[in-house]
C-alpha positions as CSV (number, residue, x, y, z in Angstrom):
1,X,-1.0,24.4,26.4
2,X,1.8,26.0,27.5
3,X,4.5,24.4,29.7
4,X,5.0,26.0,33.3
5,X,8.5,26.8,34.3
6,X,9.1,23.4,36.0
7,X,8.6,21.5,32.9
8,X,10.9,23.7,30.7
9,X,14.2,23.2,33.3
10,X,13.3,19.8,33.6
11,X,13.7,19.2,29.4
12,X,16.6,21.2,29.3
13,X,18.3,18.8,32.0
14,X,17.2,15.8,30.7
15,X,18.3,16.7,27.2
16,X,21.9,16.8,28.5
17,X,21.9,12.9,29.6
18,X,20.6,11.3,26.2
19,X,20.7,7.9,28.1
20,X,18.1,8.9,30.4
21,X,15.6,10.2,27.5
22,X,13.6,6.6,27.4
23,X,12.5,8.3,31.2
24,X,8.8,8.5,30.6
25,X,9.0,11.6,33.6
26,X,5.6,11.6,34.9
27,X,4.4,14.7,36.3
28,X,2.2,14.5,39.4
29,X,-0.3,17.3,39.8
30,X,-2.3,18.0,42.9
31,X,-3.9,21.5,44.2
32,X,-2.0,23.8,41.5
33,X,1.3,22.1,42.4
34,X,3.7,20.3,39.7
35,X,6.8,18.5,40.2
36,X,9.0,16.9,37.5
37,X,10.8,13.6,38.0
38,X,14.1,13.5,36.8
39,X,17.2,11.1,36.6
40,X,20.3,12.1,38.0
41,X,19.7,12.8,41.2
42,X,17.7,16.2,40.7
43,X,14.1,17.1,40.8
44,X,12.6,20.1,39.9
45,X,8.9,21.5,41.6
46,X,7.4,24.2,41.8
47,X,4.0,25.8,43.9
48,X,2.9,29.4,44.3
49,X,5.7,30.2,46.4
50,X,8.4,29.3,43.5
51,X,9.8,26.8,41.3
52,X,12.7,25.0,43.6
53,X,15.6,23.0,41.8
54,X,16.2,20.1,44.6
55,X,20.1,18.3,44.0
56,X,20.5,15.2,45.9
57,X,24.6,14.5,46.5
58,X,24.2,10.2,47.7
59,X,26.9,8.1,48.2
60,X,30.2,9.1,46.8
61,X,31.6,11.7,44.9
62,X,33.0,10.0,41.6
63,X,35.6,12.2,40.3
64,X,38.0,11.5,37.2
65,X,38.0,8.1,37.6
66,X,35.0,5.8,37.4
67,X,33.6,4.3,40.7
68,X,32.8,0.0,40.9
69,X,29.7,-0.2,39.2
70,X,28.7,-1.4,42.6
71,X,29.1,1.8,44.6
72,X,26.3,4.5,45.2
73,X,27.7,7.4,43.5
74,X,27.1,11.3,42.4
75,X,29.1,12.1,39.4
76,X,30.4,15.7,39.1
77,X,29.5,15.7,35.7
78,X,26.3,15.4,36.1
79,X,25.7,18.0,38.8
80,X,28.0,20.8,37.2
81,X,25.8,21.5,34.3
82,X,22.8,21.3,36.7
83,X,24.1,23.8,38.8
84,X,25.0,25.9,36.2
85,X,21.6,26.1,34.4
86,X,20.2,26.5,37.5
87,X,22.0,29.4,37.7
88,X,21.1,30.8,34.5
89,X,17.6,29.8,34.0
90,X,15.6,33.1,35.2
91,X,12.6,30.5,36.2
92,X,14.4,29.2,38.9
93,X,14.1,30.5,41.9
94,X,16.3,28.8,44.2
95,X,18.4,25.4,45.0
96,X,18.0,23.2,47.7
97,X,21.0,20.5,48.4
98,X,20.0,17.6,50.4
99,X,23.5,15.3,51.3
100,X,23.8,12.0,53.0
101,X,27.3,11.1,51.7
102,X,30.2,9.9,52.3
103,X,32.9,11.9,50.8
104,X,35.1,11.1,47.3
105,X,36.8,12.8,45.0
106,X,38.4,16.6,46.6
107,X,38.6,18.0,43.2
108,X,35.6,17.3,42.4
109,X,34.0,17.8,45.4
110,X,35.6,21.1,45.7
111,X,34.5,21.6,41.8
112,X,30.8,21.5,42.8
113,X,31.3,23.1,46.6
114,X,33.0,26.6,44.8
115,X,30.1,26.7,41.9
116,X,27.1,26.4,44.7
117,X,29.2,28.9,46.6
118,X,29.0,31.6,43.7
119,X,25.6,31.0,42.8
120,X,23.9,34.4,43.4
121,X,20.1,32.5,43.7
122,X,19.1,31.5,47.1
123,X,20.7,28.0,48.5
124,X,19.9,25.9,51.2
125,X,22.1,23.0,52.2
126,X,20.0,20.3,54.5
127,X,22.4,17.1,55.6
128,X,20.7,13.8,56.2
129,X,22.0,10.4,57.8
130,X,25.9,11.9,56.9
131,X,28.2,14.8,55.6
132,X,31.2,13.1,55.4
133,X,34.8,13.8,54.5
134,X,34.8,16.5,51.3
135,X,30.9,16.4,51.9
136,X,31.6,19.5,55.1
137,X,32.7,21.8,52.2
138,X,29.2,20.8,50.2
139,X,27.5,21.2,52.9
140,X,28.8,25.1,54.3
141,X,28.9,25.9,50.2
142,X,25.1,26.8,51.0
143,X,23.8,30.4,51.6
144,X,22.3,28.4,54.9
145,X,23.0,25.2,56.1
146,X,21.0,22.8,57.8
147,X,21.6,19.5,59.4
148,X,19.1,16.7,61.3
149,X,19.9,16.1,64.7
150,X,20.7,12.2,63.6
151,X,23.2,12.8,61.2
152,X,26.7,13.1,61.7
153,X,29.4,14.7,60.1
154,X,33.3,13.4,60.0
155,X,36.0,16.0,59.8
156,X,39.3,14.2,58.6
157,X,42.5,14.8,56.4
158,X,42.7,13.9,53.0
159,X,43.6,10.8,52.2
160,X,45.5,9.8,49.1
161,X,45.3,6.2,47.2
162,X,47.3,4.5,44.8
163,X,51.0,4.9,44.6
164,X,52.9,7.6,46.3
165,X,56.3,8.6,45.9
166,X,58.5,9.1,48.7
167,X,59.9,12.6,48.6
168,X,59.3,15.9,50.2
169,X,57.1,17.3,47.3
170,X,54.3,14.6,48.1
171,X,54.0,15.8,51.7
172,X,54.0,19.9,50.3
173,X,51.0,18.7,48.1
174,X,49.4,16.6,50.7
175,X,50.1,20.3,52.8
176,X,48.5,22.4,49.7
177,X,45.3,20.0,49.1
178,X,44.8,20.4,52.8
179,X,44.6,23.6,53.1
180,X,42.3,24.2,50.0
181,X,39.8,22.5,52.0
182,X,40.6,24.3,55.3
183,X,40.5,27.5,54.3
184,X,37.1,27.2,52.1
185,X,35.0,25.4,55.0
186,X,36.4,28.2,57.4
187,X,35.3,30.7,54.7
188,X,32.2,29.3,54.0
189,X,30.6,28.9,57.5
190,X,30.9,30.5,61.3
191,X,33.4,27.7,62.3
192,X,36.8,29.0,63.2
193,X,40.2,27.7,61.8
194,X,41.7,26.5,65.0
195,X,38.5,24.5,66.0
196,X,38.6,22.7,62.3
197,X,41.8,21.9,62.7
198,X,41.4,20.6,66.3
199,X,38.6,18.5,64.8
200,X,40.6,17.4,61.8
201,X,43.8,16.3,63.4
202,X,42.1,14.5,66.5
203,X,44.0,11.1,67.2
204,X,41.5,10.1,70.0
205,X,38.2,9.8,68.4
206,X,38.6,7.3,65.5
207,X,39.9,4.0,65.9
208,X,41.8,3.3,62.7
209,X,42.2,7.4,61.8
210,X,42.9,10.6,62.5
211,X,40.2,12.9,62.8
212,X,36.3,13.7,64.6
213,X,33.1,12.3,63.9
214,X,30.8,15.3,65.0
215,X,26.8,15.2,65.5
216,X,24.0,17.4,64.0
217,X,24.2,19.6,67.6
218,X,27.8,19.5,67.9
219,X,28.0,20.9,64.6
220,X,25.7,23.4,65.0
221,X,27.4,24.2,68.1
222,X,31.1,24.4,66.8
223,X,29.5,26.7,64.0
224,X,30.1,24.6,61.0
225,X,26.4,24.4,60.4
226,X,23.8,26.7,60.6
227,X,20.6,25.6,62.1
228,X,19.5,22.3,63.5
229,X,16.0,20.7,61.5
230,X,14.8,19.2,58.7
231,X,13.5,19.3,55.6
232,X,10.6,21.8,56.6
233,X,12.9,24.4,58.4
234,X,15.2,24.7,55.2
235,X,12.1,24.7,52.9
236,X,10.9,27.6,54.7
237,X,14.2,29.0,55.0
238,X,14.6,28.8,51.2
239,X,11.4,30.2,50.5
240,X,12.2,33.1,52.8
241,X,15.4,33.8,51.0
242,X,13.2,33.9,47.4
243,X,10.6,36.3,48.8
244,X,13.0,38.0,50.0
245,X,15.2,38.4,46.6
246,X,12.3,39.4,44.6
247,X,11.0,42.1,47.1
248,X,15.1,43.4,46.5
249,X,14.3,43.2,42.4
250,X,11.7,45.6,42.8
């Protein structure tokens, strides 16, 4: 028999993690739908409507350097090539990015923000429990963003650890880093720059920081997100966006 669409992305995926091939991926099948589980934090399923790629970004974003095996983390090289084939598979119809997390690495966090931003197939961004930190850019890098009215996002500066050296240059990169984040969160959703900024450099709301912790309506409200709901409303906004794209292919 041959496989459906689901089951094809789902091989390719898993081929590029050989230490998640002893996965025995069971496929669960009920009134013509099919989903494929998958390790690393993706799943792939699709239904008459379209076959949906579904990335979950948990925890925190490990970057270069490796995490305490202890810590819940999503590692950018694992979600990169996801994205990317994604992208390229034509039996894909569109990527849904559900977040509860609590920041990490900004490169790499930016790394994966800019490629869901240039994805040309439908996106939909949906955050749950928390956004955190270099998780706002994740979360605007979606064609359409949602957020649940429990979940919170925190707007702060970046934060550097390890050694620092003392002289001007480390403020002017602290300065740069800053506004690469500023200026794509500002491009990537209805929020305005002063508002960020307002939220970013507030020394009233956190007690042992500098910065906002917003709600699912506030950030709605301030523009940084989209819509207010859950995981129905951004299915059915995703699946508006795919009929939508295929009626404009024909």
């Amino acid at each position: 028999m041959p496989k459906n669409r689901a089951d094809s992305f789902a091989e390719e995926i898993q081929g590029a993690f050989p230490e998640n091939k002893d996965g025995d991926g069971q496929r669960e099948k009920q009134g013509g739908d099919e989903s494929e589980g998958m390790d690393g934090g993706a799943l792939t399923a699709s239904n008459r409507r379209g076959v949906i790629h579904c990335l979950t970004v948990i925890g925190q974003i490990e970057g270069h350097i490796l995490l305490p095996p202890d810590s819940k983390t999503t590692k950018y090289e694992h979600v990169i090539p996801q994205l990317a084939a994604a992208e390229l598979r034509d039996d894909i119809d569109g990527l849904l990015i559900l977040l509860n997390t609590a920041g990490g690495d900004v490169e790499a966090g930016l790394a994966i923000a800019e490629l869901i931003a240039s994805m040309k197939k439908p996106t939909v961004s949906l955050v749950l429990g928390g956004g955190h930190s270099i998780g706002v850019p994740l979360a605007v890098a979606a064609k359409r963003s949602f957020i649940a009215s429990t979940a919170t996002m925190t707007i702060h500066p970046i934060r550097m650890t390890g050694p620092l050296i003392g002289v001007p240059q480390t403020l002017n990169y602290f300065k740069r880093m800053q506004e690469r984040i500023i200026d794509f969160v500002v491009g990537n959703s209805g929020m305005d720059r002063e508002t960020f900024c307002r939220f970013c450099f507030d020394t009233q709301e956190l007690a042992n920081d500098v910065g906002r912790v917003i709600t699912g309506r506030e950030a709605v409200a301030s523009g940084l997100i989209d819509e207010l709901g859950g995981l129905d409303r951004a299915m059915d906004c995703l699946y508006s966006m795919i009929e939508r794209r295929r009626r404009g292919k024909q």
